[in-house]
C-alpha positions in Angstrom: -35.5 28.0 9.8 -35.9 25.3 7.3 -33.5 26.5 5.3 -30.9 26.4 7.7 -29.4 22.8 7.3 -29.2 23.4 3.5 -27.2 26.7 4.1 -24.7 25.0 6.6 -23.8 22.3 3.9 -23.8 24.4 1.0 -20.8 26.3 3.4 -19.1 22.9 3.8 -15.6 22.7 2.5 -14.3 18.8 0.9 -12.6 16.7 -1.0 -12.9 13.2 -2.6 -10.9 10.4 -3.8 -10.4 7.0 -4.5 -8.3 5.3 -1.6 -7.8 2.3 -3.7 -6.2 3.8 -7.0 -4.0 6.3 -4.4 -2.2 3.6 -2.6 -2.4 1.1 -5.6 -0.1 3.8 -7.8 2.8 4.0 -4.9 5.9 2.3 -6.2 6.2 0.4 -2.6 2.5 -0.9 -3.0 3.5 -2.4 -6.0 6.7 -4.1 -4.5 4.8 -5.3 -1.7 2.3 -6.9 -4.1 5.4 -8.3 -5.8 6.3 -9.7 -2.6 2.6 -11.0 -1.3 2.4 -13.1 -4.2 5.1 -14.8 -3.8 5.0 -15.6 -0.8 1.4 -16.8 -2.0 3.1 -19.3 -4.1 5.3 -20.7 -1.5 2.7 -21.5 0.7 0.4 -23.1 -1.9 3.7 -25.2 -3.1 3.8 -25.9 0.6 0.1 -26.9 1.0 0.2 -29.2 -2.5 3.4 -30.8 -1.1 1.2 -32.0 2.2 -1.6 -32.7 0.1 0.8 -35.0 -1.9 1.7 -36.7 1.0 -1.9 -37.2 2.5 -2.5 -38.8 -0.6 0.5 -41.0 -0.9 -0.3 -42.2 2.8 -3.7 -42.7 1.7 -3.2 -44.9 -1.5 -1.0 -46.9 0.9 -3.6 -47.2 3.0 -6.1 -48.8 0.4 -3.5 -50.8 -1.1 -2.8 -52.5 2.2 -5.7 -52.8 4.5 -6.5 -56.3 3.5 -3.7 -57.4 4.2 -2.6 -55.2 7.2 -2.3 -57.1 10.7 -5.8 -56.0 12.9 -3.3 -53.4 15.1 -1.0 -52.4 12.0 -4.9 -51.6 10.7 -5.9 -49.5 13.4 -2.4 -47.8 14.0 -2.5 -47.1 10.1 -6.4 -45.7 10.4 -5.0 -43.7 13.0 -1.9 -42.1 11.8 -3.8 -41.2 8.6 -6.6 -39.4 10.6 -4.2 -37.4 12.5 -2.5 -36.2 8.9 -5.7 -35.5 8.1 -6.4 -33.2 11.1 -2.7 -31.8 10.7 -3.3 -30.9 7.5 -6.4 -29.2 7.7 -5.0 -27.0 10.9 -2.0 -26.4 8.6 -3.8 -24.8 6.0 -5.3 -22.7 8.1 -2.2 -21.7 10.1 -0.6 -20.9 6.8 -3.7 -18.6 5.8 -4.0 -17.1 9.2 0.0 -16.2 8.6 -0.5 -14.9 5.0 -3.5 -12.5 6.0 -0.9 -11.5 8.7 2.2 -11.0 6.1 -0.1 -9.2 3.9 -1.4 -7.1 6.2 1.8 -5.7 7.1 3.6 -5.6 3.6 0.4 -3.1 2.6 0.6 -1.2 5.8 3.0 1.2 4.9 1.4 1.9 1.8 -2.2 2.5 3.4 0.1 4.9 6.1 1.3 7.1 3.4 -1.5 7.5 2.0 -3.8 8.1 5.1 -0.8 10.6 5.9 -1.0 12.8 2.6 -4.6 12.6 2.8 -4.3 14.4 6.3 -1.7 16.6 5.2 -4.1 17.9 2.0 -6.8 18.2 3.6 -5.4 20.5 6.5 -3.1 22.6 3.8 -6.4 23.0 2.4 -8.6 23.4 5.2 -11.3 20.4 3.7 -13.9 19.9 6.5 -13.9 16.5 5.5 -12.6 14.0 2.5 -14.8 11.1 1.3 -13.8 7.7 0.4 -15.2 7.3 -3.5 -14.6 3.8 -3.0 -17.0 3.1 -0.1 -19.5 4.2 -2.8 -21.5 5.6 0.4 -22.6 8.4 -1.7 -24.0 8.0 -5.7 -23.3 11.7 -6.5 -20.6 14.2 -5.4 -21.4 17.6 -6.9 -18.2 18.4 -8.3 -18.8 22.3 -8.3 -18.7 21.2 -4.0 -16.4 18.7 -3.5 -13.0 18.8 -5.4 -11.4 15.5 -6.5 -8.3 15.3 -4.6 -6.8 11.8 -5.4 -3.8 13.2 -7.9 -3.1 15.8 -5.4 -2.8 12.7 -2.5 -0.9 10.4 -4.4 2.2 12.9 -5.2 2.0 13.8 -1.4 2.6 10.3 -0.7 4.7 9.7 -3.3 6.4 12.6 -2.4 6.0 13.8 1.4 8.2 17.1 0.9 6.2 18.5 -2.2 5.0 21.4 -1.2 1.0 21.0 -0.8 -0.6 24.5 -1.8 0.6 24.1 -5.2 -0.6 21.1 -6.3 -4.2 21.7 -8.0 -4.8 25.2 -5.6 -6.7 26.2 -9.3 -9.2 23.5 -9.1 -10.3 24.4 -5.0 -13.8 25.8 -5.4 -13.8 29.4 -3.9 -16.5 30.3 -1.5 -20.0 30.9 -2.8 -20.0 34.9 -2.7 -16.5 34.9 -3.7 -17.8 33.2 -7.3 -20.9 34.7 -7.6 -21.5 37.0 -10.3 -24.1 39.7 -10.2 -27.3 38.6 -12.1 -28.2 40.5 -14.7 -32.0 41.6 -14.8 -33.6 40.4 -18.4 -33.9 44.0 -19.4 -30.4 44.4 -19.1 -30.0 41.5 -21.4 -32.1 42.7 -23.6 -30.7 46.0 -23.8 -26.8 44.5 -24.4 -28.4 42.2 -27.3 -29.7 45.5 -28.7 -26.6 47.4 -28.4 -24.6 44.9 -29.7 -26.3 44.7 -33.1 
């Protein structure tokens, strides 16, 4: 009965891959990076440009508060404090907005590849696939598992290919299907024997 658990898992059929290098390699992940960063740079020209302006406001500020009028004083004290404020909810408007737009330039990419992983997996009837980049598990037996990541990326890559072909050499067959009949050490012994 102990033994049981052990059996069930050695019976388990998976794969593994790296989620990351899969939907980093997709031509459309690349162009959507392409695209991220630049609208990156916009919005930091955009946030520099209101820091600019902050900063002008606030040199005129200094350069003028001896000489400012007590109500040109406190209107100035309080137009600059409402920049500030602005400001600071700009910035984070603008990264609230780019975590949005980055979000959806990488979801297709994630899609297809959460897609050909499905579609792998089920042409290869994999109980499960594991995420190598979660780094949940230190060690994946390879004579187990089989390393599925090439096989996903030309599925995404390439939705039509047709599945069973791509690394079908490299699936581990079942245990009694591999298993070669152990020879006892006499029958070794004997073959050395013959042999010479």
């Amino acid at each position: 009965m102990a033994f049981f658990p052990a059996f069930i898992f050695a019976q388990e059929n998976f794969g593994y891959f790296s989620r990351s290098k899969a939907v980093e390699s997709l031509p459309q992940f690349k162009k959507a990076t392409e695209e991220y960063e630049a609208l990156k740079g916009r919005c930091q020209e955009e946030i520099e440009r209101n820091e600019q302006e902050l900063t002008r406001m606030y040199v005129a500020y200094l350069e003028g508060q001896r000489t400012f009028p007590e109500p040109i004083l406190r209107k100035r004290q309080n137009e600059l404090q409402q920049m500030v404020d602005n400001s600071v909810l700009f910035r984070d408007q603008l990264k609230l907005w780019l975590a949005e737009a980055r979000d959806s330039l990488y979801q297709p990419s994630y899609k297809a590849v959460d897609d050909a992983l499905r579609t792998v997996c089920e042409a290869w009837s994999f109980d499960y696939a594991i995420d190598t980049d979660i780094a949940a598990y230190r060690y994946i037996n390879p004579q187990k598992g089989v390393d599925i990541t090439d096989a996903v990326i030309k599925v995404a890559m390439n939705p039509d290919i047709p599945v069973t072909t791509l690394f079908k050499s490299n699936i581990p067959a079942c245990a009694e299907d591999t298993e070669q009949p152990v020879s006892s050490t006499a029958d070794v012994a004997t073959d050395a024997i013959v042999e010479q």
